[in-house]
C-alpha positions as CSV (number, residue, x, y, z in Angstrom):
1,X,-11.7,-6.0,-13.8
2,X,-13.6,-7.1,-10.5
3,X,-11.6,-10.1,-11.1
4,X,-8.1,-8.8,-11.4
5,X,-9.0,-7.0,-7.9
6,X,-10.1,-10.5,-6.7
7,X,-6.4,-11.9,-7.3
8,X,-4.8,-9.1,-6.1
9,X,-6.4,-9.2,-3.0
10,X,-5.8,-13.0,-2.4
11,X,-1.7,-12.2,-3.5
12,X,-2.1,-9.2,-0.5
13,X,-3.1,-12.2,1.7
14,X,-0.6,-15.1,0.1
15,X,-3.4,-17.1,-0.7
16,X,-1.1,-17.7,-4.0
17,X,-2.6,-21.1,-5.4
18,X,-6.2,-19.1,-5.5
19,X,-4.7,-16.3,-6.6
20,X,-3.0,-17.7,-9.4
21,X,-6.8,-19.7,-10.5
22,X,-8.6,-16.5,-10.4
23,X,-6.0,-14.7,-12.7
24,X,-5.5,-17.3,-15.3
25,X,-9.2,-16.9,-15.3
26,X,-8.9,-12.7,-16.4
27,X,-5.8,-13.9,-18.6
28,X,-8.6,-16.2,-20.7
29,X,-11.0,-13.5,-21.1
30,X,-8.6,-11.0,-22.2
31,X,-7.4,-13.5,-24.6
32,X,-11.2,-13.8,-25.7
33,X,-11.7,-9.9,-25.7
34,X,-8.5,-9.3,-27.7
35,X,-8.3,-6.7,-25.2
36,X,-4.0,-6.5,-25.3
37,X,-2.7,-3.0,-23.7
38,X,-6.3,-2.3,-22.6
39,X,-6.8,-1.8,-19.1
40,X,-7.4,-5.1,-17.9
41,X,-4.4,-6.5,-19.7
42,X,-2.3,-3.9,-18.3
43,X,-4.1,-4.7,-14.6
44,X,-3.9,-8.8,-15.3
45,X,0.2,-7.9,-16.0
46,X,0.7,-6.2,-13.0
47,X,-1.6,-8.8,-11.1
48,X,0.9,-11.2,-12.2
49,X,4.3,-9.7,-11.4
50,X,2.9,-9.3,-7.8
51,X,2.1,-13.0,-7.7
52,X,5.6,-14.3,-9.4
53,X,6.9,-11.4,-6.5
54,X,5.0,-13.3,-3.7
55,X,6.1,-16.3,-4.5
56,X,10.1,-15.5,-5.0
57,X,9.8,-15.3,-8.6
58,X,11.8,-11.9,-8.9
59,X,13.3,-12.0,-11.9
60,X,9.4,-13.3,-13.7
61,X,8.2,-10.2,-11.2
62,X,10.2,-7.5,-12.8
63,X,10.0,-9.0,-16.2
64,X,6.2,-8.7,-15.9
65,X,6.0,-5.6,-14.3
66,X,8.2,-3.6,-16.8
67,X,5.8,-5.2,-20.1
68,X,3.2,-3.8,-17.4
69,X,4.3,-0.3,-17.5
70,X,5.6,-0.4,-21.4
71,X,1.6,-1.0,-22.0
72,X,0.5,1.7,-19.5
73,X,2.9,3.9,-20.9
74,X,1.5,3.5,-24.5
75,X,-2.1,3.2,-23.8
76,X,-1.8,6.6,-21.9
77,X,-3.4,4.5,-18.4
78,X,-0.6,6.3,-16.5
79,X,-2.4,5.3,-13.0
80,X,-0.8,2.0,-13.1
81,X,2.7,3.0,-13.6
82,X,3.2,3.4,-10.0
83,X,2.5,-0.2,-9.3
84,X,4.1,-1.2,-11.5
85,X,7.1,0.7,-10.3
86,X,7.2,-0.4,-6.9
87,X,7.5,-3.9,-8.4
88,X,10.5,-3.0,-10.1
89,X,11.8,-1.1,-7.0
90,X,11.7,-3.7,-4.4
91,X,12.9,-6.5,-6.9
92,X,16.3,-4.2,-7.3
93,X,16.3,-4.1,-3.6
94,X,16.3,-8.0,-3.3
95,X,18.7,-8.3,-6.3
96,X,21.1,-5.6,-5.1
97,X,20.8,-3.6,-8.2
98,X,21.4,0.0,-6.1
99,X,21.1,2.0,-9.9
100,X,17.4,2.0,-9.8
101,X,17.5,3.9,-6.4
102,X,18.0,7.6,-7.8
103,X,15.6,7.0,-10.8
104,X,12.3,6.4,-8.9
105,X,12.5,7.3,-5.4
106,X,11.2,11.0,-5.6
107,X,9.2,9.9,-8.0
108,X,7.6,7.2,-5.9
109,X,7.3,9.6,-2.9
110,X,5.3,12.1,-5.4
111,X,3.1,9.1,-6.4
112,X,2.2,8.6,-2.7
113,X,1.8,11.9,-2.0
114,X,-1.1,12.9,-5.1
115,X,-2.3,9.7,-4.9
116,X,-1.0,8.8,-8.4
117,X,-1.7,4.8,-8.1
118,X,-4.3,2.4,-8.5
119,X,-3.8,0.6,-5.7
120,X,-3.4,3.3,-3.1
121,X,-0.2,5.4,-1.8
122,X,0.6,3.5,1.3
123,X,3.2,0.9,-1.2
124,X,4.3,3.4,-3.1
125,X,5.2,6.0,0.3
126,X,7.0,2.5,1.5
127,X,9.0,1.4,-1.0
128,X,10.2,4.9,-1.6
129,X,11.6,5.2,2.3
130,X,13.1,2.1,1.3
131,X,15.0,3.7,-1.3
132,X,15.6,6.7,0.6
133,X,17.6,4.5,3.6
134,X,19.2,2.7,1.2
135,X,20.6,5.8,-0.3
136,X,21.2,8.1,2.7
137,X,20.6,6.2,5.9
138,X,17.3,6.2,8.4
139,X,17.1,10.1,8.3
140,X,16.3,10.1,4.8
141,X,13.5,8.0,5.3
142,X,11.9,9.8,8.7
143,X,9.4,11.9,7.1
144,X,8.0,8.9,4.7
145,X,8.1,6.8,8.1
146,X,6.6,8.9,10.4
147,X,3.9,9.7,7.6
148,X,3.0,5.9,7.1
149,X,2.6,5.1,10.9
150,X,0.9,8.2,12.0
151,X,-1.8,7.3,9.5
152,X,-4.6,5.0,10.5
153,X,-5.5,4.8,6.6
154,X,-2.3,4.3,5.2
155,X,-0.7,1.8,7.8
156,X,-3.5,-0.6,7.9
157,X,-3.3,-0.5,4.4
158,X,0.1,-1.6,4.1
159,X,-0.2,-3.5,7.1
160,X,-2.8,-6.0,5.2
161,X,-0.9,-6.0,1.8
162,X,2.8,-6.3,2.8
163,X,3.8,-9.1,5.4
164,X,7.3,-7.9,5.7
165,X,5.8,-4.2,6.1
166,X,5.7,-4.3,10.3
167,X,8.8,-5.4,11.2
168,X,10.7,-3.3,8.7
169,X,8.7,-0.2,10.3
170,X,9.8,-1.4,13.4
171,X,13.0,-1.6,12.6
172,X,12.8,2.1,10.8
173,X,11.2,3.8,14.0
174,X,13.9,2.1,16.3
175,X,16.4,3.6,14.2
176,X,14.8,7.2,14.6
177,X,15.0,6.6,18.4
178,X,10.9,6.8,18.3
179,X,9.5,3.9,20.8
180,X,6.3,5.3,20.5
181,X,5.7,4.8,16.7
182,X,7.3,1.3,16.7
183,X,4.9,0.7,19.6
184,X,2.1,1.9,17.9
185,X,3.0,-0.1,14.7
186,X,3.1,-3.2,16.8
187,X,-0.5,-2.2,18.5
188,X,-2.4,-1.7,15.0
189,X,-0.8,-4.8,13.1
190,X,-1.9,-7.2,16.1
191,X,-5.0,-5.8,15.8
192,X,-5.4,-6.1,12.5
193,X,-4.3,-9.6,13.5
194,X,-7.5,-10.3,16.1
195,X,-9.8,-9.1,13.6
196,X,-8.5,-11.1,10.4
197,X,-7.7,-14.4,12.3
198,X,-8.1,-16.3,9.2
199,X,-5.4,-14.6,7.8
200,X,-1.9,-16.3,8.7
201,X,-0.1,-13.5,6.8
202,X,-1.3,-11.3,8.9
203,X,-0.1,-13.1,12.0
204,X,2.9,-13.6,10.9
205,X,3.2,-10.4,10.3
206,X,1.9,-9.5,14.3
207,X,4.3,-12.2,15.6
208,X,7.2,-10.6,13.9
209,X,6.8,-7.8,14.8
210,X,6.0,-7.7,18.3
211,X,8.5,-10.3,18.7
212,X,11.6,-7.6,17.2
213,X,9.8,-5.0,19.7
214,X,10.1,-6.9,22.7
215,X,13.8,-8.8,22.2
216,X,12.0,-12.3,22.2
217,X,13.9,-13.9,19.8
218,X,11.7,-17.1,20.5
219,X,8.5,-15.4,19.3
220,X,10.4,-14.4,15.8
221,X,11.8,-17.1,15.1
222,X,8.3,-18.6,15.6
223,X,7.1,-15.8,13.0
224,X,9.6,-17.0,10.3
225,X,8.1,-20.6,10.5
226,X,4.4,-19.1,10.0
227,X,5.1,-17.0,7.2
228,X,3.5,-17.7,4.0
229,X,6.3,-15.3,2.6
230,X,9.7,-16.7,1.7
231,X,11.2,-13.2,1.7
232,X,9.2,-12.5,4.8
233,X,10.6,-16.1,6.3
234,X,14.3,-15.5,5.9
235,X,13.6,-11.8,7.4
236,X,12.2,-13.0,10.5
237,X,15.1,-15.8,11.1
238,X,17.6,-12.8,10.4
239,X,16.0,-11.1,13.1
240,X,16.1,-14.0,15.2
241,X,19.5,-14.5,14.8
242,X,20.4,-11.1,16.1
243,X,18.6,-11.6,18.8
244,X,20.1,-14.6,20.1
245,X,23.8,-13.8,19.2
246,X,23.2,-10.9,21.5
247,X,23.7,-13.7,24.2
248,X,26.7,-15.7,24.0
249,X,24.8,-19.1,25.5
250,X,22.3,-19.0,22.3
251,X,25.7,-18.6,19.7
252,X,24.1,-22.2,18.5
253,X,21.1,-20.9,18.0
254,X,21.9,-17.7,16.1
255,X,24.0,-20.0,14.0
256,X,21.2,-22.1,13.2
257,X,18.9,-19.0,12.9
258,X,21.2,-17.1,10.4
259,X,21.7,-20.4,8.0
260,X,17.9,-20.3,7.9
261,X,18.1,-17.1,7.2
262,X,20.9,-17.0,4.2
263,X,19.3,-19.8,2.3
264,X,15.9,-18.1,2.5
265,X,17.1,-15.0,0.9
266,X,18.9,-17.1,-1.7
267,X,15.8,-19.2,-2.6
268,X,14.2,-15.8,-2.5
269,X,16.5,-14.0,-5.3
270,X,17.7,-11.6,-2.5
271,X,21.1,-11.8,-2.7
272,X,22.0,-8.5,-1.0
273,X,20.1,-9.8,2.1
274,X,21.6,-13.2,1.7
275,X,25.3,-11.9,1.9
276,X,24.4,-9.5,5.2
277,X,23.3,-12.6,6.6
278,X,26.5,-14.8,5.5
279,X,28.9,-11.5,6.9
280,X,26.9,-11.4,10.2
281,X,27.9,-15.6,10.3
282,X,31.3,-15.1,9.5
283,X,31.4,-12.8,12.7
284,X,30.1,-16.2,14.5
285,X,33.2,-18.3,12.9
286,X,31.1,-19.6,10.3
287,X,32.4,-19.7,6.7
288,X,30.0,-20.0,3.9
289,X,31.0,-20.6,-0.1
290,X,30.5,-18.4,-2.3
291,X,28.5,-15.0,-2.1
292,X,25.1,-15.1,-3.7
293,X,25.5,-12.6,-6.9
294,X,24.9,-9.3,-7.4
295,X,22.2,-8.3,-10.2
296,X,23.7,-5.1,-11.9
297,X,26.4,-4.0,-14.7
298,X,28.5,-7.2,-15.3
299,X,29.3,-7.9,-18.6
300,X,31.6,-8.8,-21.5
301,X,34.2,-6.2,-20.8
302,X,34.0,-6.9,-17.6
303,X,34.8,-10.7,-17.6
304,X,37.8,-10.5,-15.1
305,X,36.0,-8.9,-12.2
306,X,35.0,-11.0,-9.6
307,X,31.2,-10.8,-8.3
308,X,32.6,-8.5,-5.6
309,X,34.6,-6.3,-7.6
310,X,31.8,-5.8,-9.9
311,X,29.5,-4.9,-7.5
312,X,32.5,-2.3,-6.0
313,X,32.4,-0.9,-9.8
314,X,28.8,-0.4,-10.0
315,X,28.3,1.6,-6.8
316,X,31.8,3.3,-7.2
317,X,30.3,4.5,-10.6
318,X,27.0,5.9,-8.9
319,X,29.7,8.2,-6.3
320,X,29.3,6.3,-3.1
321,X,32.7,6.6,-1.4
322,X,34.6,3.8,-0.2
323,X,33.0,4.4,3.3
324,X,29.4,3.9,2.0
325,X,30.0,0.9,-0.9
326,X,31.2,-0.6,2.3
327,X,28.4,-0.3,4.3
328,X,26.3,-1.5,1.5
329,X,28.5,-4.7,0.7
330,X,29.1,-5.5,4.2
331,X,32.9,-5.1,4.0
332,X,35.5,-2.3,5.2
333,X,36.2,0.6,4.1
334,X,39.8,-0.9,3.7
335,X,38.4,-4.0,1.6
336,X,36.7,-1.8,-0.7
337,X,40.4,0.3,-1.5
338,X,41.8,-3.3,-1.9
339,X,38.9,-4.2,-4.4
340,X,39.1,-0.8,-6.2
341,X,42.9,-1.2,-7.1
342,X,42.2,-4.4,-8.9
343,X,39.6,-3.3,-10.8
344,X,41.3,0.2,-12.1
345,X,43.9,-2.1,-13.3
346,X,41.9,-4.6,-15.1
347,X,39.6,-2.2,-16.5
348,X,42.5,-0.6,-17.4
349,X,41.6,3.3,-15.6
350,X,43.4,5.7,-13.3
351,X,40.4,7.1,-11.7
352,X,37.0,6.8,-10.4
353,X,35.5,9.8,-13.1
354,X,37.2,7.0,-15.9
355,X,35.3,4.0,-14.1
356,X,32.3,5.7,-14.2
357,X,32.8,6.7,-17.9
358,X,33.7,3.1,-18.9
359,X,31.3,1.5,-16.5
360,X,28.3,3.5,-17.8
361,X,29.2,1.8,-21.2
362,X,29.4,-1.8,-19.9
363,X,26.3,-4.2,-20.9
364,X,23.5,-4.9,-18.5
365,X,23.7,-8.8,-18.7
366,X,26.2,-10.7,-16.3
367,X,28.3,-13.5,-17.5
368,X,27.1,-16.9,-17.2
369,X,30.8,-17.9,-16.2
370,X,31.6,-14.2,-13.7
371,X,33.9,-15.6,-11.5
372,X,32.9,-15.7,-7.6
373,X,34.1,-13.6,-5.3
């Protein structure tokens, strides 16, 4: 098992090509052991849907991940279910599949408050506030947020394993109007910085973040080029991008920043992030192809519905109003009506109850051909 703790502590720091060494070492002895569902199988499993997760990998992450959490399940080693979870969570956050939302958020939240989890709550109390602005906005998420920063333990914790962790608390604390907790999460992740100076995640992760605190959208953009994390990359030149389109003279470098940005996210199976990005463009002059996909409920009876009509359907069916699909699609309220016409008349229903009745029937796997939006 010592290990399996090895590699996940060199995924925490995206040392990745080590990481990967050191596990296909545990995958060897567990092959030797015949030790399948046993703990360090289960433990190797999860090892490996964080690495695939690192790496961009998000489909191989959740794939992994959910034969993680079968095993757990069955072998009654409920203490890894948690990890296991968060994995799942934060690769339907990149993906855009909003259905997993309701189904783990509390429970992730209870996780990180008993300390159900092997690894320890700080992930789990993160990727549930996640959740929690994702489905009701930043107020939602304030006690989760406030919890993490306030605690020395649990913010150092997530500060060494999650790259992308600062500036999205930064961003969170902003949005509560609370300049003292982003400051504070600025104060211990450059710290954490100075005393780890071999680590370059972690000064990415200080860059970034001190950076989005302070406007400099030169320090940011500098973050996304030392980030060992794709995800974390893209997220940094989204930030710099907003930063400089704040000031008409940079428009060209916003431009630049946000084109960075959108193919990051693509490369990076987000495709949620990667269309935010693309509509914040378009309100530059810049046109783009096609929308990255959704992940979600496409499928054979379904074959009609564009990519955006799809993804319309699938939060329509959860009971978002038009208002909130909107928000979450990065489109108007008006756009969504439009969309929602066309797909009661191809699905052939007169109302959203019918949708959400027909939808909840539709297969899970999308089309190979699903028209783009």
């Amino acid at each position: 098992m010592a290990k399996t703790w090895h590699a996940a502590l060199l995924v925490r720091v995206r040392r990745l090509a080590s990481a990967a060494r050191v596990l296909a070492e545990v995958e060897e002895l567990t092959a030797a052991r015949a030790e399948a569902g046993g703990p360090l199988h289960v433990a190797s499993l999860l090892c490996a849907a964080d690495l695939a997760f690192a790496g961009g990998d998000v489909g191989t992450a959740v794939d992994l991940a959910g034969r993680g959490a079968d095993r757990a399940q069955r072998a009654g080693l409920h203490g890894f279910l948690p990890d296991a979870h968060t994995v799942t969570v934060l690769g339907a956050l990149r993906q855009g599949d909003m259905s997993v939302s309701a189904e783990f958020a509390d429970q992730l939240r209870d996780c990180a408050l008993l300390g159900r989890t092997a690894h320890g709550p700080s992930q789990c109390a993160w990727v549930a506030a996640q959740l929690l602005e994702v489905q009701g906005g930043p107020a939602r998420a304030a006690q989760l947020v406030v919890g993490i920063v306030t605690d020395d333990r649990l913010l150092l914790e997530l500060l060494t394993s999650q790259p992308t962790a600062a500036a999205w608390l930064v961003r969170a604390t902003r949005k509560l109007d609370d300049e003292v907790l982003a400051r504070r999460v600025v104060s211990k992740s450059r710290a954490l910085a100075v005393r780890n100076p071999g680590l370059r995640s972690v000064g990415a992760a200080a860059t970034h973040a001190a950076g989005l605190l302070e406007g400099d959208a030169h320090e940011v953009l500098a973050a996304a080029a030392s980030h060992l994390d794709p995800w974390a990359a893209a997220s940094a030149g989204e930030d710099a991008g907003k930063l400089f389109a704040a000031r008409p003279a940079e428009r060209r470098c916003a431009v630049e920043a946000f084109e960075s940005a959108a193919d990051g996210y693509a490369n990076a199976a987000a495709p949620r992030d990667a269309r935010r990005v693309v509509s914040r463009l378009r309100s530059l002059g810049v046109r783009r192809g096609r929308y990255p996909q959704y992940a979600g409920q496409y499928g054979v009876n379904t074959g009609t519905l564009t990519n955006t009509e799809a993804a319309v359907a699938e939060l329509v069916s959860q009971g978002f109003t038009n208002s909130q699909v909107g928000d979450r699609l990065f489109i108007s309220g008006h756009t969504v009506a439009f969309h929602l016409k066309k797909i009661f008349r191809k699905m052939d229903v007169a109302s959203r109850v019918e949708l959400t009745r027909a939808w909840s029937r539709v297969p899970s796997a999308a089309p190979e051909d699903a028209k783009a939006s």
